[in-house]
C-alpha positions in Angstrom: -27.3 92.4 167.0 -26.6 95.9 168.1 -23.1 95.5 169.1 -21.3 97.9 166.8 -23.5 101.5 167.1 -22.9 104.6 166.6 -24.4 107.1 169.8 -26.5 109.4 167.6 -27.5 112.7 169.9 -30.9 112.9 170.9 -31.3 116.1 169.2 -30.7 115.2 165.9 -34.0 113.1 165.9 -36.1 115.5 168.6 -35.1 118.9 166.9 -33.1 118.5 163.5 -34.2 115.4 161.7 -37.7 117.5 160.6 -35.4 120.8 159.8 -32.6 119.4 157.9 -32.3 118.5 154.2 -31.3 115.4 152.6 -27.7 116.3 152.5 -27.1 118.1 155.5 -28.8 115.6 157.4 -26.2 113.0 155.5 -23.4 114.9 156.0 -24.0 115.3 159.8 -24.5 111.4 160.1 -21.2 111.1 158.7 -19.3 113.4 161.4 -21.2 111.1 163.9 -20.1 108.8 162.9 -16.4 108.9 161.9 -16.1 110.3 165.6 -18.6 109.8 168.2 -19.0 106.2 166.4 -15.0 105.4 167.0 -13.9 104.6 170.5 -10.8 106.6 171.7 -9.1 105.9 175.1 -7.4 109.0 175.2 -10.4 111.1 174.5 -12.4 112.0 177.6 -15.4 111.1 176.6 -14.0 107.9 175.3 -14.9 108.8 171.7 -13.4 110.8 168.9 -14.1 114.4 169.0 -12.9 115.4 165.6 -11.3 113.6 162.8 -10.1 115.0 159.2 -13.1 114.0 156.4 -12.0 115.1 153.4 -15.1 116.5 150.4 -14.4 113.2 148.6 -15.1 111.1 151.8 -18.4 113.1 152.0 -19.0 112.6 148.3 -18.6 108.4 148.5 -20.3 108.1 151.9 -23.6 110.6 151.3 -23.6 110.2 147.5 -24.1 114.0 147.2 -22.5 116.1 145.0 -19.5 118.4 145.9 -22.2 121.4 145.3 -24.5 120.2 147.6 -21.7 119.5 150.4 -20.3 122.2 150.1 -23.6 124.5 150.7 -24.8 121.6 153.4 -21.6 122.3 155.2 -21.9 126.0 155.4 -25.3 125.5 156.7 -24.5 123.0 159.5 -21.5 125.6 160.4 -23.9 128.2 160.7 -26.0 126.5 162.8 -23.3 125.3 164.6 -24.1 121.8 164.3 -20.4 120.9 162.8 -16.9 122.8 163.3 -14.8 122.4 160.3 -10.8 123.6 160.5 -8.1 123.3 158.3 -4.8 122.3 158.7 -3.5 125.4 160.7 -6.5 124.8 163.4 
């Protein structure tokens, strides 16, 4: 039943899961997922550590809209919850 999971940090439910809103807490479910949730041989931990998420992944898998992304994802940078980097690093 539980074969294909997703390793969700301990932290999101013991510290952030109470402080987050709606689509912050969406949008950092997403990053878990597209990259802790993906197994990667060459990684060291044996997981993805990044992986390019474009705003209109965001908008289809949290149902938010670009608005509320983009200010979630500011606010997840600041509290250094997220990295985001463009195409130059």
């Amino acid at each position: 039943m539980w074969q294909n999971t997703t390793p969700v940090p301990n932290a999101v439910f013991d510290t952030y899961l109470g402080q987050l809103k709606n689509a912050e807490l969406k949008i950092l479910l997403v990053v878990i997922r597209q990259t802790l949730g993906w197994k990667d041989k060459a990684s060291e931990t044996g997981r993805k550590e990044s992986d390019w998420i474009s705003g209109s992944q965001l908008r289809m898998k949290t149902g938010c809209s670009s608005r509320a992304i983009s200010s979630a994802t500011e606010i997840l940078i600041k509290k250094k919850l997220i990295e985001v980097s463009d195409q130059r690093g």
